[in-house]
N, C-alpha and C positions, 0 to 999 in steps of 0.2 A: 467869587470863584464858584462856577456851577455845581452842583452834585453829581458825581459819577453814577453811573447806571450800574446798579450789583448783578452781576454777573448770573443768571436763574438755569435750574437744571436743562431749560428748554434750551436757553441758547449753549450749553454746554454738547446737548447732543447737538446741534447743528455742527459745533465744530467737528464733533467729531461724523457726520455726513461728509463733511467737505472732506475731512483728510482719510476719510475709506477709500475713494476712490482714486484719489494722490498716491495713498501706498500701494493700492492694487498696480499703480503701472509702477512702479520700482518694482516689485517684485518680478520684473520681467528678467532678470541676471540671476540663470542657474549656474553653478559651478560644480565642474566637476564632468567624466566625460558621460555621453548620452548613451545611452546601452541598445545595441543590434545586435539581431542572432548571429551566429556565425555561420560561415557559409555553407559548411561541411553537415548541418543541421538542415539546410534545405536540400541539398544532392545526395542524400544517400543512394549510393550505388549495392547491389546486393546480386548473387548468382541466382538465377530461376533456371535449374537445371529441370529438364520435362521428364516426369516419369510420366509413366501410364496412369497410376492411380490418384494424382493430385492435381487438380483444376487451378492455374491462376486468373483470376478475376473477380470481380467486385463483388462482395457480399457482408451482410454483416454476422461478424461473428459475437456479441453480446452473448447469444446463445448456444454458445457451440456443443455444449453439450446430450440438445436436441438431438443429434444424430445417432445417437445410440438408443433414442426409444425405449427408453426403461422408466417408469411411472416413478417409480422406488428414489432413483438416483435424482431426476427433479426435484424431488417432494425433499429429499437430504440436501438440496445445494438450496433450495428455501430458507429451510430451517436454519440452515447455516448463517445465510447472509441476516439473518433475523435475529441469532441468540448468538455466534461468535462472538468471542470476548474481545478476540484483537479484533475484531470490525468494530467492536464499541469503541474500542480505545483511540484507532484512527479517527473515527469520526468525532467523538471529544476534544483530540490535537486540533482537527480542523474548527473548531468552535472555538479553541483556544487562540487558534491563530487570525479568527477571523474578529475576536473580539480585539488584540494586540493591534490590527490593522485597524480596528476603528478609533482605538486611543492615538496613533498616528495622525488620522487626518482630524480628529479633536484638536491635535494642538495649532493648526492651522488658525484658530477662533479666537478670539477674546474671551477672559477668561472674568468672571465675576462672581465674587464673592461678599454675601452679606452677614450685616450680624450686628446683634445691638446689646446693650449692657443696662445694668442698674448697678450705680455704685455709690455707696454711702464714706465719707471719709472728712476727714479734720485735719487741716494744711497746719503747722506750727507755728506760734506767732514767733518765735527766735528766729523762724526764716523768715515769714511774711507778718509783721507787726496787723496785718489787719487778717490775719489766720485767726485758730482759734474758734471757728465758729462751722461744728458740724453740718455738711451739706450733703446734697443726696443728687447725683449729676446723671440726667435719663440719656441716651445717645442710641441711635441708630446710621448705620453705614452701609453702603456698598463699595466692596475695591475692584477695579476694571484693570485688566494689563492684558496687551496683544502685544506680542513681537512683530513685528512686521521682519517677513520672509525674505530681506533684501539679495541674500546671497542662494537663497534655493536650501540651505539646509534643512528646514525642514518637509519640502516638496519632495529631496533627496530622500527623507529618512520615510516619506510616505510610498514612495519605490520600494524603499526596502521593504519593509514591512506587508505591503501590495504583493509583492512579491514572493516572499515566504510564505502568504497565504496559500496564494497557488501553488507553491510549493509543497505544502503540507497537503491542498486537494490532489496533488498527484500522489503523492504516499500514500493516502487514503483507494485510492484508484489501485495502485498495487497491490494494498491487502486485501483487496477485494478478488481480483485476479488469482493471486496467490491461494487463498483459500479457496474459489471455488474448482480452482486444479486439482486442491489438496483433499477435496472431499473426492471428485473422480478417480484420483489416483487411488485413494485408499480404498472406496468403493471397489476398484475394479481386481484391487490386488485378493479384499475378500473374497469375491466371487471366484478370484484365481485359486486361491489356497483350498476352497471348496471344493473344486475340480478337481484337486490333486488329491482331497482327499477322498474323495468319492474313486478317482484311479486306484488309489492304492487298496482300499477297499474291495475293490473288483478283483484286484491283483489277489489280493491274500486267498479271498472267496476262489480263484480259479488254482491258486498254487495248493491250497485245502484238498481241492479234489484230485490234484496230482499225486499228493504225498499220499490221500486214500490208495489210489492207484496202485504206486510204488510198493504201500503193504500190501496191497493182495497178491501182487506178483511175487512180492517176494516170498510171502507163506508159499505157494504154489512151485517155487523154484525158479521161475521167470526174468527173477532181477533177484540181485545182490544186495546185501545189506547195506553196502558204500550209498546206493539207489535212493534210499531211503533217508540216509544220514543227509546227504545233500539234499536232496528234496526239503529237510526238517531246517537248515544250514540257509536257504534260499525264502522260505516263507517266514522262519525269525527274521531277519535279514528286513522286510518289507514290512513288516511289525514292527520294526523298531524306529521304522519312518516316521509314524502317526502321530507320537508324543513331540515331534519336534513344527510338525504342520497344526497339529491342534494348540501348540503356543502362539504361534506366528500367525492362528486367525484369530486368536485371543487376544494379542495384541494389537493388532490391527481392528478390531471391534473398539476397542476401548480407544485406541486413535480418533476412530470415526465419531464415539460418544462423543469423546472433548470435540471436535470440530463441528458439533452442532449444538455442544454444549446439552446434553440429555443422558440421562442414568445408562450407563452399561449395559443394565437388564434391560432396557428398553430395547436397544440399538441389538442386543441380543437377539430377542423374542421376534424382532423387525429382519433379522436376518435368517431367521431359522429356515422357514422356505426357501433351498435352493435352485437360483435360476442359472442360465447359461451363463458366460463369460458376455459380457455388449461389446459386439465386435462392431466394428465401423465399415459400413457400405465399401463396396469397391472403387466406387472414385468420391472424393473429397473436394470441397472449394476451400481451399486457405487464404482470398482475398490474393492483393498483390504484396509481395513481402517490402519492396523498396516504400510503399505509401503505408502499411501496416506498420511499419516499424519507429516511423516518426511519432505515430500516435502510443507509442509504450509511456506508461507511467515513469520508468527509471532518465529514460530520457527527459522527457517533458521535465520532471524534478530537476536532475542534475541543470536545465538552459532555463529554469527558473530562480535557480540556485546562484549562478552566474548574474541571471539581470542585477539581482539585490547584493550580489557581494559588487558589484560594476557599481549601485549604486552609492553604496558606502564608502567610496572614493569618495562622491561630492558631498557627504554629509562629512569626512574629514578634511576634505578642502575646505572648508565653508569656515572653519572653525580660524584659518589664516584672516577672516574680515571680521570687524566689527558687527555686535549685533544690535539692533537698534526696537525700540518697545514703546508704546505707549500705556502711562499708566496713570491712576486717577481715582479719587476717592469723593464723593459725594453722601451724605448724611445731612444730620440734622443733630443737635446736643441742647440741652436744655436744664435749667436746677427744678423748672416747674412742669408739670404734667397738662396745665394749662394753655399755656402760649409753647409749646412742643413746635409745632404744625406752625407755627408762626416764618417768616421771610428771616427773621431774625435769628430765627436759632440754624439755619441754614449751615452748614461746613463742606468745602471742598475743595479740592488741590488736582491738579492736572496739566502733564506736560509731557513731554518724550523723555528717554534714557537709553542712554548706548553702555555698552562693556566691553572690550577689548582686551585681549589675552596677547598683548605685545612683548611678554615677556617669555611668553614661553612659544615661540615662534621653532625652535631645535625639534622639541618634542613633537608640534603638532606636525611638521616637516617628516619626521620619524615615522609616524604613526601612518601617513598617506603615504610612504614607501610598504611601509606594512601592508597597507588594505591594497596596495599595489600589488605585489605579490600573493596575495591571496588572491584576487582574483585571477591572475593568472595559473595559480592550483585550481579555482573552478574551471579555468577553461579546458586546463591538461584532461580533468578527471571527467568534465563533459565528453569531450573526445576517445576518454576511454571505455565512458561507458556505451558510446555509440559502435565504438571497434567490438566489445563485448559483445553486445546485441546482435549486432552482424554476424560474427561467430555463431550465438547461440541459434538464430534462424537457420543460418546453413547448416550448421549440426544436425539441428534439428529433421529438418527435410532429409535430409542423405538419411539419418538415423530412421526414419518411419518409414522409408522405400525400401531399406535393407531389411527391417524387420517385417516388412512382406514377403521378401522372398524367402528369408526365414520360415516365416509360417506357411507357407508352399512346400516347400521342403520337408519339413519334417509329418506335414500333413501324409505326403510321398511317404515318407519311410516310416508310420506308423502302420500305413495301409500297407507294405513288404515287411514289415514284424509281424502282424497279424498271420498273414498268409505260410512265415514262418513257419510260426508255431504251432499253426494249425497241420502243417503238414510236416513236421518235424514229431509232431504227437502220436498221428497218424504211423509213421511209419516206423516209435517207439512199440507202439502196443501190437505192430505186425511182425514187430523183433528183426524189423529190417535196419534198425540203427541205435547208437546208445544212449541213454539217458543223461548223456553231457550235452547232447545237442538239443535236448526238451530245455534242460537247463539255461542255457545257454539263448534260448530263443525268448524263454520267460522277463530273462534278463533283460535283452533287446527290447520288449516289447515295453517293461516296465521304464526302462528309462525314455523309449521315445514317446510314448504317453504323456509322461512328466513333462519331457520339453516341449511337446505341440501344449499343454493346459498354460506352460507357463509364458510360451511364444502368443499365444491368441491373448492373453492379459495383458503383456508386453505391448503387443501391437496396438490396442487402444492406449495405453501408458505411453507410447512414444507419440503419438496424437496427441494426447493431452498439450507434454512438454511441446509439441510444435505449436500447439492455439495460444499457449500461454506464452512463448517468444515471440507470437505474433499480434501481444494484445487482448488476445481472447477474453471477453469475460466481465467485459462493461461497456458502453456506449459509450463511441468515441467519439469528440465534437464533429468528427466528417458524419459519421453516424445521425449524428440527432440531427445536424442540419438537414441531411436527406431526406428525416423520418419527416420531419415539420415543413416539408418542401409536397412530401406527400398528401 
């Protein structure tokens, strides 16, 4: 009877050459349904109602805050996007999730594990009569197992996870947006608060010299004591403004700290020089809203969100088939250190194995009506976040053309208070009218002062929230493809 050929690690990998590319074509049966955007995701429809001062057409807004030309406010949305803690945090998430996606497509591989032993020990002669005799047994192994991907669940589970990824770089993408609005908003409201309190300032300085006024008239006989009591009645009155604006830029200083993550006293001393309010040019380019608004992070999220919950169907389908593995152990065991390395001391075992979960067929049934339903909550909540957005743009738009006309307006009636009071003073100290109409005009003047400081802060502030419903505030794939086209 011939001698059989013992089986050597070489011809071991051959077999397994021949059966990689056998199981590569089975793996051809994904289970579970294929995931497409939904329709409503590529046709956004949006109103582009035409003012005067907003331009639609192509531009990029990555920068949008360019257009108010302030060194200051750059230099703070820098900073920001450099020491913000929630920008660390999201980008952490996305490192988190991009390491989660690469343990996904790992398990796609054969998986092999080595390891060897020294073991000293003495078998029983009560169990084996020829035991009894201390041995010392060297071994080295490696274990090989690959699933083979018959039914796509793990191709499924590499969706998901793929998926999540970009998931998470779109969240990532919003806190970026999010905070660099959050720094111009608060920027802009400082400068705002600063103007109101430099008004009221003026205010008290011009109502001071009133009330002088009023006393000398009235030592003289001129005006009445009443003259005086209101006069005193009208300049506390504006004094008592200043402890509630000198909080409200104090907090909003200490906003802006945290948002670039720097000491108080810094952001302080960095604001002490006051400049204008950064008002925004007469006309604007907001890009096109229906192509702008596909590129929002919340969206992109939520129809990322959707692919991987779509995919976690076929990673619970999957689980209805058998799953099938190849596994295998190759080593070497020896009592001597000498003939180790020897053909002889050789060990190894290798074959396929399947597992089947045919019992619990109800449950896994259960669980794919489950991720049924959930995906259809991703798609409902897709959908709303696109109705959202759409709102928020149009809002937005109508909200920044109205607070134009706003700031026009009251620009008007700050320039007929002045002229008031100027002539309402005039014709007090001629004693051709009474000191309720000086009052009175003071009044006017001081409140429309107020609304134009806090209408012109406004008016960049509702710019803001438009760039930021519209994207604003990172480069969007249409964006970068352009710039790398340039």
């Amino acid at each position: 009877m011939p001698d059989l050929q013992r089986p050597t690690p070489c011809s071991l990998f051959s077999v397994f050459c021949i059966l990689l590319p056998v199981s590569c074509l089975l793996t051809s049966c994904t289970v579970g349904p294929n995931y497409e955007a939904p329709e409503n995701t590529k046709n956004i429809q949006i109103q582009e109602v035409v003012y005067p001062e907003l331009r639609y057409e192509q531009t990029d807004l990555s920068h949008w805050w360019d257009i108010f030309a302030d060194p200051i406010l750059s230099s703070l949305i820098s900073r920001a996007e450099e020491n913000n803690l929630d920008i660390k945090i999201a980008i952490a998430q996305v490192t988190e999730a991009r390491a989660i996606a690469g343990i996904a497509a790992s398990e796609m591989y054969p998986t092999i594990d080595g390891g060897g032993a020294i073991a000293t020990g003495q078998e029983s002669k009560n169990v084996n009569p020829l035991g009894g005799i201390e041995q010392t047994k060297h071994s080295l192994f490696a274990d090989f197992s690959w699933e083979i991907d018959l039914f796509g669940r793990l191709r499924r589970y590499m969706e998901v996870s793929t998926a999540e990824y970009e998931a998470t770089m779109e969240q990532q993408n919003g806190v970026l947006i999010t905070i660099r609005a959050e720094v111009v908003r608060t920027y802009l409201n400082i400068r705002t608060l600063q103007a109101q309190l430099a008004t009221a300032q003026k205010n008290i300085k011009s109502q001071k010299s009133m009330l002088h006024l009023t006393r000398v008239r009235y030592k003289t006989g001129l005006a009445t004591y009443l003259d005086v009591a209101q006069a005193k009645q009208v300049l506390a009155s504006t004094e008592a403004d200043l402890p509630t604006i000198k909080t409200n830029l104090s907090k909003s200083i200490s906003s802006l700290a945290v948002l670039v993550r720097e000491a108080t006293i810094d952001i302080r001393k960095e604001m002490e020089e006051v400049t204008p309010i950064p008002m925004p040019p007469a006309m604007v380019t907001v890009g096109i809203p229906a192509e702008r608004i596909k590129q929002r992070p919340d969206i992109r999220k939520a129809e990322r969100r959707l692919a991987s919950q779509t995919a976690r169907i076929g990673v619970a389908t999957a689980d209805l088939y058998p799953t099938f593995s190849l596994t295998g152990t190759l080593g070497a065991a020896s009592l001597q250190t000498s003939n180790f390395f020897d053909s002889d001391s050789l060990t190894y075992g290798f074959g396929p194995s399947f597992s089947w979960n045919i019992f619990s067929m109800g449950r896994i049934r259960r669980n794919i009506e489950a991720e049924d339903a959930r995906t259809e909550q991703a798609l409902h909540s897709l959908e709303l976040t696109i109705l959202e957005a759409i709102k928020e743009v149009e809002d937005s738009i109508t909200a920044y053309h109205e607070q134009r006309n706003r700031l026009a307006a009251l620009e008007k009636t700050v320039k007929a208070s002045k002229e008031t009071l100027s002539m309402s003073t005039k014709l007090y100290k001629d004693g051709l009218t009474g000191f309720q109409d000086v009052l009175d005009a003071q009044r006017s003047l001081l409140v429309a002062e107020n609304n134009l400081d806090l209408a012109r802060g406004n008016t960049g502030i509702q710019l803001v929230s438009l760039y930021k419903s519209l994207a604003g505030g990172w480069t969007t794939p249409v964006e970068n493809e352009k710039q790398s086209k340039e």
